[in-house]
C-alpha positions, 0 to 999 in steps of 0.5 A, a space after each residue: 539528468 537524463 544519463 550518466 556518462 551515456 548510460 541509464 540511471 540504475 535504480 536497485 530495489 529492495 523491499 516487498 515483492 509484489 511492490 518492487 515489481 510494480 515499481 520496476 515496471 513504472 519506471 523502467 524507461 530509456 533513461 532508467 534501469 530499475 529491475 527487479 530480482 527475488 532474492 530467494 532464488 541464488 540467481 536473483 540474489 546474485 544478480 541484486 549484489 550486482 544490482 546494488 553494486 553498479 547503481 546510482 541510487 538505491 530504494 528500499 520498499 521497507 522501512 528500519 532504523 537499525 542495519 539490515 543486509 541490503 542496507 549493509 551491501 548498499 554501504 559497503 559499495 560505498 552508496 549513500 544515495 538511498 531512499 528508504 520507504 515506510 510502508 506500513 507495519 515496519 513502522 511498529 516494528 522500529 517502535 520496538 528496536 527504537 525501545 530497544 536503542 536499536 538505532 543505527 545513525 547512517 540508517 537513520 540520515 538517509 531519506 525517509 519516506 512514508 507512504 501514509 502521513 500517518 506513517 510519516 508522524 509515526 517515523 518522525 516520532 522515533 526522531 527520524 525526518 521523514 517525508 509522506 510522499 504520495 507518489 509512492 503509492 500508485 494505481 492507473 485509473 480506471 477510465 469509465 467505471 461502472 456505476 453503483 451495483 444495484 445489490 448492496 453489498 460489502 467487500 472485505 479483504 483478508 489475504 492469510 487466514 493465519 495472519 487475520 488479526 492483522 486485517 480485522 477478521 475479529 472486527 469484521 465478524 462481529 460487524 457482519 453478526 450485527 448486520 444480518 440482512 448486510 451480504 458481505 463478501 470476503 476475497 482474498 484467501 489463498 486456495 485450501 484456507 478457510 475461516 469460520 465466519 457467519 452466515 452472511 459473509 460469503 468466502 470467495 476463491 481467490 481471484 488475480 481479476 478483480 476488475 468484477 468484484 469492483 462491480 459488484 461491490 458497494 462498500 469496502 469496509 477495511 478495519 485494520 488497526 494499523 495501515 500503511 496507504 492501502 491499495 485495496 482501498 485505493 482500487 475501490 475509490 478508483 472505482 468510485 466505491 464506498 469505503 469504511 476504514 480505520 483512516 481519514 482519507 478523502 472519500 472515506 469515511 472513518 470508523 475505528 471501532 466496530 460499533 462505529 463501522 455498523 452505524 455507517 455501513 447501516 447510513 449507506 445500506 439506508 441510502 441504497 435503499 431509498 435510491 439516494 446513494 451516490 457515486 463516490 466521485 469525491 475519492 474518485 477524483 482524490 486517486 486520480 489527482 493525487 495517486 495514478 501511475 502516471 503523475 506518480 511516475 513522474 514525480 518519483 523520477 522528478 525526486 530521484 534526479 534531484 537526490 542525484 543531484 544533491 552533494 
């Protein structure tokens, strides 16, 4: 299904900015319209209505089962082919609507997908079929990464000093604490937010280049209580970068409590050390086989003419 009557398939996006973006410039082509409009804005938001109004397939970035504005525009131009995409703290909050029996059935039947397996499992748990789908987290592939810094060194992420609970801040502070001869760098922090941290977790200014903190990095340690398929962890196996995270994923290694965190982050400093620690190929090679824009591309493509396809 290359067109419709002639045209381009139209794809209306709803859901989280920054992703809505990445996902309009994958798979915008000759064959498909996929755009992109902040809803902030009156112009945008206009122009999303006409979005959802003339397309053949909508995708929301966001995951609910109860009824919400761009659900309830997307039913009144009577559209049933939707896709809706889990993605990570949305699945905590329906455990709280599915408490409530904030439950809306046409929500529920359209097509779930997750972005995680474990997001999946949370989303079928409220009785909602959902499928994990790894094309929908993408990345390009880093062609010759540079090797292993000689400087051992952690990278942490924290995007909002006031939203720090959510990535970990307790958790990496205590860490950093019981590792004083660690360096641990924190990037991520808007320009004028601060947080108080010890002496070896050094605060960087925010950067859009993050290409250099990728080479200067030994370890990203990321201890998130809850995680969609984080692309700060994808970026860093890309680079065949060490990861320590709250998750099993290929080339990471699991740890869910702050004292399991210090014992592997004191393995792979010791390795360092002795000359021993290698070059993660292991996620190096899992990113690139299952998450690079390309293959994501086009199997995303690849799903949505088959639900266009479908009575």
């Amino acid at each position: 299904m290359a067109s419709h009557n002639g045209r381009r398939l139209r794809v209306a996006l709803n859901g989280l900015d920054h992703f809505c973006r990445r996902y309009s410039r994958l798979l915008t082509d000759d064959r498909w319209e996929v755009p992109y409009r902040l809803p902030t804005v009156p112009m945008g938001l206009a122009a999303r209505l006409r979005d959802v109004m003339r397309c053949d397939l909508a995708y929301s970035y966001t995951g609910r089962i109860s009824m919400g504005k761009f659900l309830r525009v997307a039913r009144s131009f009577g559209k049933t082919k939707f896709i809706m995409v889990w993605c990570g703290s949305d699945s905590w909050f329906a455990q709280a609507d599915y408490a409530m029996g904030k439950m809306d059935p046409w929500v529920t039947g359209l097509v779930h997908w997750a972005i995680a397996p474990w997001l999946a499992e949370e989303v079928r748990a409220l009785g909602v079929d959902c499928e994990y789908v790894p094309a929908t987290q993408f990345l390009d592939i880093v062609p010759n990464p540079k090797p292993l810094p000689k400087k051992f060194s952690v990278l942490l992420y924290v995007r909002n000093a006031l939203r720090g609970g959510l990535y970990g801040l307790d958790r990496m502070v205590e860490v950093a604490c019981k590792l004083p001869r660690v360096e641990f760098n924190l990037f991520g922090l808007p320009e004028g937010q601060t947080v108080s941290v010890p002496p070896n977790i050094k605060v960087n200014s925010w950067t859009s280049d993050f290409a250099p903190v990728w080479e200067q990095s030994t370890v990203v340690y990321r201890p998130v209580r809850h995680d969609g398929l984080s692309l700060t962890v994808l970026e860093a196996l890309a680079h065949g970068r060490h990861v320590v995270w709250t998750y099993s994923v290929p080339g990471c290694i699991e740890a869910k409590t702050a004292d399991a965190a210090v014992m592997e982050l004191q393995k792979l400093c010791q390795q360092h050390e002795d000359g021993t620690l290698k070059f993660n190929d292991v996620g190096r090679d899992y990113v690139a086989s299952h998450h690079s824009s390309e293959s994501a591309r086009l199997e995303l493509l690849r799903r949505f003419e088959e639900i266009l396809r479908a009575e």
